[in-house]
C-alpha positions as CSV (number, residue, x, y, z in Angstrom):
1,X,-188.6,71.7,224.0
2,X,-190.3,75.3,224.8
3,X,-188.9,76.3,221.7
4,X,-190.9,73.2,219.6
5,X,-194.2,74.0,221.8
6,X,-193.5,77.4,220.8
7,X,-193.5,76.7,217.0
8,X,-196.7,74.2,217.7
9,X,-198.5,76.9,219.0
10,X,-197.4,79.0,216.3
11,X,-198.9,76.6,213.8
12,X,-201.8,75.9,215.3
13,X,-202.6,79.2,215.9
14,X,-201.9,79.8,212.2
15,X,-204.2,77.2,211.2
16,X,-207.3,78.5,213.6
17,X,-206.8,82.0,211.8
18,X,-207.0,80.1,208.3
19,X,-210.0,78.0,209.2
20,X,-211.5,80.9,210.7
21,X,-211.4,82.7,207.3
22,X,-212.3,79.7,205.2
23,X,-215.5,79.0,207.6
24,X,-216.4,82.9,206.8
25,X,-216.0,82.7,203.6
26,X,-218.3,79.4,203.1
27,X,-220.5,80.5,205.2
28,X,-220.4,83.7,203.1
29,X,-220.9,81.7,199.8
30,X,-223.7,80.0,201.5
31,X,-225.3,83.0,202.1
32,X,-225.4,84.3,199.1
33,X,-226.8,81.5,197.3
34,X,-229.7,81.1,199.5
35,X,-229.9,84.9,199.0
36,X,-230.0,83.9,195.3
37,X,-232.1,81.0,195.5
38,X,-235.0,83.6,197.4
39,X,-234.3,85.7,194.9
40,X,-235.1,83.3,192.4
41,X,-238.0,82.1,193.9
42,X,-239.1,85.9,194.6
43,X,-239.4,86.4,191.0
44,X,-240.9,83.2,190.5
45,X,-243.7,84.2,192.9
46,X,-244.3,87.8,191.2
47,X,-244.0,86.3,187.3
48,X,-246.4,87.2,185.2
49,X,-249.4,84.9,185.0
50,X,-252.4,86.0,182.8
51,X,-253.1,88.9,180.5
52,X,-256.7,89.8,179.9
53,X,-257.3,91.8,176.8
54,X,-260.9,92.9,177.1
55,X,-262.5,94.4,173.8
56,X,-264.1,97.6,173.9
57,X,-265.4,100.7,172.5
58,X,-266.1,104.7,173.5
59,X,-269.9,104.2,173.1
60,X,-270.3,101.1,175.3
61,X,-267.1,101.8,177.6
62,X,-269.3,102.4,180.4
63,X,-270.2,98.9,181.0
64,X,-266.7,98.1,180.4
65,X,-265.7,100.5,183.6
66,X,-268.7,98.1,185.6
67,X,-266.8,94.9,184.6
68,X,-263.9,96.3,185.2
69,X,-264.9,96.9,189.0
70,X,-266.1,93.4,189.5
71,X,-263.1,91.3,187.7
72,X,-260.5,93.6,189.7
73,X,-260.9,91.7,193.0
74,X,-260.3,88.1,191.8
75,X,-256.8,89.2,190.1
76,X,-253.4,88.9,191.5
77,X,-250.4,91.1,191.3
78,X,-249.5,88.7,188.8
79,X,-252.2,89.1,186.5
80,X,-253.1,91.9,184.5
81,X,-255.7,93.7,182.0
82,X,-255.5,95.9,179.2
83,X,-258.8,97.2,177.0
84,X,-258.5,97.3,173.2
85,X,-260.4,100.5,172.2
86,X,-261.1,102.8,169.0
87,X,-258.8,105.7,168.1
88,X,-259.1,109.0,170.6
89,X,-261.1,106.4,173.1
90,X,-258.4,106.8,175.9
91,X,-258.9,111.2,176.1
92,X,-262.8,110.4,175.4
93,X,-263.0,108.1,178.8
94,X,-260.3,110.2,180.7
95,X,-258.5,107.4,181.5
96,X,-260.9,105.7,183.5
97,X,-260.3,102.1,182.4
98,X,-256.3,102.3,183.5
99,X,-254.3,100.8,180.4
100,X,-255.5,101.3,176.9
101,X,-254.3,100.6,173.3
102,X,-256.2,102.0,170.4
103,X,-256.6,99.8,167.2
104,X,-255.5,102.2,164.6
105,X,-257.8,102.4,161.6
106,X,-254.8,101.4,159.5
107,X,-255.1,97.8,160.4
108,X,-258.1,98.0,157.5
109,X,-257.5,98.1,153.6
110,X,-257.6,102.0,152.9
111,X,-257.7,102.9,156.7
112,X,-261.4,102.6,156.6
113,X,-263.5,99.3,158.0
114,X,-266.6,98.5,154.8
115,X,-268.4,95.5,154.5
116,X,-270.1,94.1,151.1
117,X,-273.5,93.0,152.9
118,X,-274.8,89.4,151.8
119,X,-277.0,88.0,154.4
120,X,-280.9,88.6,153.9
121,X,-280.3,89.9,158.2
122,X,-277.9,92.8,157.2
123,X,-279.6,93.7,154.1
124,X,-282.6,94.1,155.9
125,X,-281.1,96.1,158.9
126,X,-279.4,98.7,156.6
127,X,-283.0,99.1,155.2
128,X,-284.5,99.7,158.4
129,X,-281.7,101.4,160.1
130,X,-279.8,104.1,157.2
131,X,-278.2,106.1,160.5
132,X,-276.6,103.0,161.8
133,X,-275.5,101.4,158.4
134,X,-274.1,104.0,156.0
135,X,-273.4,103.7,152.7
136,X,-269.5,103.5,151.8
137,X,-268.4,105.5,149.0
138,X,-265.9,104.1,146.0
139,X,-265.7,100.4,147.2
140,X,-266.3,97.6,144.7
141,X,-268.2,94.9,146.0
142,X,-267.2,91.4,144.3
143,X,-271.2,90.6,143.2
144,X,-271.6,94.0,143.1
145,X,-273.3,94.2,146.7
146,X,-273.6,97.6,148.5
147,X,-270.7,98.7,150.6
148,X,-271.7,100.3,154.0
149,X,-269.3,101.2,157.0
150,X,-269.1,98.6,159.0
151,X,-271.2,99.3,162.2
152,X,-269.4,98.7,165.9
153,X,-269.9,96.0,166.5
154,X,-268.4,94.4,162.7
155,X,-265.3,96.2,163.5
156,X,-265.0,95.0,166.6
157,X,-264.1,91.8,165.4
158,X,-261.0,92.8,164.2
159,X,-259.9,94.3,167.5
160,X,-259.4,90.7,169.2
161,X,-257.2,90.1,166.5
162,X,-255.3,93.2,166.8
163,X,-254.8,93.3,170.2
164,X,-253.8,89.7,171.3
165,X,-251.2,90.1,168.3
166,X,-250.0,93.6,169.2
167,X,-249.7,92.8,173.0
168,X,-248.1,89.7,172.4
169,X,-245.4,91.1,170.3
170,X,-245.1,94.0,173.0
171,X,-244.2,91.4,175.6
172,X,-242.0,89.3,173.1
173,X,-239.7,92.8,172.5
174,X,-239.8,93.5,176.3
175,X,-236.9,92.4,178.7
176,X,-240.0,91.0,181.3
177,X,-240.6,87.6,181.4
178,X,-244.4,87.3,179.4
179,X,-247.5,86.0,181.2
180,X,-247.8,82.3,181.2
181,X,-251.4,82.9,180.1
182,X,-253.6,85.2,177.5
183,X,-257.1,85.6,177.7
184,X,-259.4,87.9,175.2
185,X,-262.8,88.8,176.2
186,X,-265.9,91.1,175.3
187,X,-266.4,94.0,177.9
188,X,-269.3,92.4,179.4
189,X,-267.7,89.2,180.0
190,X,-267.2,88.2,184.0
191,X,-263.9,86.1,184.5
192,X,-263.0,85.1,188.2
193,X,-258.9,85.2,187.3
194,X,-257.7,83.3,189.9
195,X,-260.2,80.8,189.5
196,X,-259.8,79.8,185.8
197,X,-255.6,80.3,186.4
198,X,-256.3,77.1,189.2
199,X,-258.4,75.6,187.2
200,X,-255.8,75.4,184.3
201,X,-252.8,74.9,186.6
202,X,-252.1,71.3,185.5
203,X,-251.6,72.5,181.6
204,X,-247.7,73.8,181.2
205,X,-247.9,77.4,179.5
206,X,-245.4,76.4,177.3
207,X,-247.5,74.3,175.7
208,X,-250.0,75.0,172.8
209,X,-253.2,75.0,174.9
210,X,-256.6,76.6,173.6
211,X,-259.4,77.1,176.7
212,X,-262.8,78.4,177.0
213,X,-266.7,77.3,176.3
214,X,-268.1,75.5,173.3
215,X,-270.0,77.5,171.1
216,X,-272.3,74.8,170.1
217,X,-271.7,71.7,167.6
218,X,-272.3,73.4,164.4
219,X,-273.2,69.9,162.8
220,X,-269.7,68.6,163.4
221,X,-267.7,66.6,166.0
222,X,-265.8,68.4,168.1
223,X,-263.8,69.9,168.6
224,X,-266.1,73.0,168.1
225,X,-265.5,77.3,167.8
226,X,-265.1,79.0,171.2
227,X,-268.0,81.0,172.6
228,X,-266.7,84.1,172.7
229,X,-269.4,86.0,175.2
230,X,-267.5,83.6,177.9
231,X,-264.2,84.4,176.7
232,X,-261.3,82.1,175.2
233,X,-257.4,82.1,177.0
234,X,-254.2,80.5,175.7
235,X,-251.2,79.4,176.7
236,X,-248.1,81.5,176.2
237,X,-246.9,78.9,173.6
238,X,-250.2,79.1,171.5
239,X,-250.4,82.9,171.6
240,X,-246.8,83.1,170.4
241,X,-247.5,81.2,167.6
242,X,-251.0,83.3,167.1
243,X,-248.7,86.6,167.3
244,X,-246.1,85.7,164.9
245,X,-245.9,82.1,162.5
246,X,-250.2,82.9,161.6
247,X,-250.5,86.1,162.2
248,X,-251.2,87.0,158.6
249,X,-253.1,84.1,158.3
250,X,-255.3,85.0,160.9
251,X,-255.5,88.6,159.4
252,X,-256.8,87.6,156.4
253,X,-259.5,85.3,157.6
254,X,-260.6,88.2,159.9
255,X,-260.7,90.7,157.1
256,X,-262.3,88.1,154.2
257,X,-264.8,87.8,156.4
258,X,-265.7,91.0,157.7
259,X,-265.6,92.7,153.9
260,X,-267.3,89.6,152.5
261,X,-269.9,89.6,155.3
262,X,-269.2,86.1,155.7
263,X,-268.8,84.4,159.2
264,X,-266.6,87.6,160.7
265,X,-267.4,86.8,164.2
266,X,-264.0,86.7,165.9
267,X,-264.8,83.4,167.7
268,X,-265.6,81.6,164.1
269,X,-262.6,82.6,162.7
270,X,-260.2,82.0,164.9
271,X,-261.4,78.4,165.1
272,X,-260.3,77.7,161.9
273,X,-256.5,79.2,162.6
274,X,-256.6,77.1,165.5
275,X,-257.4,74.0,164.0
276,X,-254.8,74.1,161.2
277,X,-252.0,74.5,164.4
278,X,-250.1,70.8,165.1
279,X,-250.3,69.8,168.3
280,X,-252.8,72.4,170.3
281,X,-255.0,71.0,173.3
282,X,-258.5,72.0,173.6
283,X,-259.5,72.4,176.8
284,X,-263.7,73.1,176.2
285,X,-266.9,73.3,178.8
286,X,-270.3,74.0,178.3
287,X,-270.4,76.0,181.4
288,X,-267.9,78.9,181.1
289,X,-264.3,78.7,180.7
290,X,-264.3,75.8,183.3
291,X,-266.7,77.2,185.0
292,X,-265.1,80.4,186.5
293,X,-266.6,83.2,183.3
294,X,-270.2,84.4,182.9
295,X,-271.6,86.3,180.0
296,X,-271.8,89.5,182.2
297,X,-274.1,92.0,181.1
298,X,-276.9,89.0,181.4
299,X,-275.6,88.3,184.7
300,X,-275.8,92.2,185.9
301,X,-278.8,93.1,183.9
302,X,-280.6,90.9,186.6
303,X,-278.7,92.9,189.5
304,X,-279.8,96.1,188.3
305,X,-283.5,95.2,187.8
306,X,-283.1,93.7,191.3
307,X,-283.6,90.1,190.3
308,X,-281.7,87.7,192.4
309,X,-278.4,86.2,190.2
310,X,-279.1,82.9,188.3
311,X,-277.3,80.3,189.6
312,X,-275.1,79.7,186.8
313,X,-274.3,83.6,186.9
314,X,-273.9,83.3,191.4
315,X,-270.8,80.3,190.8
316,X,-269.1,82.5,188.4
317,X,-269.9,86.4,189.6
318,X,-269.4,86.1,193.4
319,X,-268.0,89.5,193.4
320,X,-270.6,90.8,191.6
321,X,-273.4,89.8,194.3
């Protein structure tokens, strides 16, 4: 008998030590899924969520540096911003707007931006104004217009373009997950970030989604062309189809228009690439991109002068007051 108690105890001892290590070794499995699953949920937290491309230039970067101070504060560490500038603009501003990409003069036919003036408003501003519209050399116009350089704010156009597609196409080669959303916007454009990212939380990124402020009804039904002074965002499915599938198409629409001096404003264009994408939902407002963006520089040209903030300007700009 002491000898079969002896061989029970055996076992059972046996079996504690076993259980033991299978209890460690669950509860070690355990472990490091929930590690996993924080992990997980860490990196969900900390994804990228919007990326404001701002458009800018050296002449007018200082107003772009005020913005920039105001629009800082309503961001997360999930959100970021990058300014689209002219060639050498980064070592002109000593890197006092942060992160900067230069639009290459390349992007233009030749390397150089020209314009074939057609409307009566152009004409008559290269008339009065021969130091701010200058006279291109060895470009045939199609009517045989004059060809002048284009002035800043012509080639500007082209750097929404440029940089939405270029930064897009950055992230899409990067091993970081992209932002969900895109957003491009003058310099003097106000956005409250975490405001309009709220505001747009129940549209999936993924989708094809197109936001911002109606420009007006240009004699049609809407939908109608973004106002660009309040900015325009899209989801990460829209701007990787902007960046890659009609890229080229929006290119060329961009550049006809600009060289044709016909409709080259960024925000008339790019309605009409927009429109010709299946499937993209229009989110539109007549009061900002819903309601969180103000046309800045109107907004702080009254703080400055020491005019108390319009209304419209106070619900989108508390920062700013």
């Amino acid at each position: 008998m002491v000898h079969v108690h002896r061989i029970l105890h055996i076992h059972i001892f046996c079996f504690s030590i076993i259980a033991l290590v299978v209890a460690k070794v669950v509860k070690g499995q355990a472990c490091q899924s929930l590690l996993q699953r924080g992990s997980h949920a860490q990196r969900l937290l900390t994804s990228p969520r919007l990326r404001i491309i701002t458009v800018t230039g050296t002449p007018v970067a200082k107003r772009a540096i005020e913005m920039l101070k105001v629009v800082k504060p309503t961001m997360t560490d999930a959100d970021s911003i990058v300014h689209i500038c002219d060639p050498d603009c980064d070592s002109a501003l000593n890197g006092s707007l942060g992160d900067i990409k230069e639009m290459p003069d390349t992007v233009f036919p030749g390397g150089k931006c020209t314009i074939c003036l057609q409307t009566e408003k152009h004409i008559a501003e290269a008339q009065q104004n021969p130091q701010k519209w200058k006279v291109a050399s060895n470009i045939e116009c199609p009517s045989n217009e004059k060809a002048y350089e284009c002035t800043g704010l012509i080639k500007a156009q082209m750097k929404f373009v440029w940089g939405l597609i270029h930064e897009v196409k950055v992230a899409m080669a990067s091993q970081v997950q992209m932002p969900g959303w895109w957003m491009l916007k003058d310099d003097d454009t106000y956005v409250n970030a975490n405001a309009v990212m709220e505001a747009l939380s129940a549209y999936n990124p993924d989708d094809l989604v197109w936001a911002g402020t109606a420009g007006g009804d240009f004699g049609q039904e809407p939908p109608w062309p973004m106002h660009g002074g309040y900015g325009m965002i899209f989801s990460r499915g829209l701007a990787k189809k902007l960046a890659t599938e009609y890229a080229d198409m929006w290119k060329r629409t961009e550049l006809h228009g600009i060289f044709n001096d016909q409709g080259f404003l960024y925000d008339v264009d790019i309605f009409y690439v927009i429109i010709s994408i299946p499937n993209v939902t229009i989110v539109q407002d007549n009061y900002g991109v819903l309601n969180n963006t103000a046309h800045g520089e109107y907004c702080l040209s009254d703080l400055r002068e020491g005019k108390p903030m319009q209304d419209r300007c106070g619900h989108a700009m508390p920062y700013a007051q």
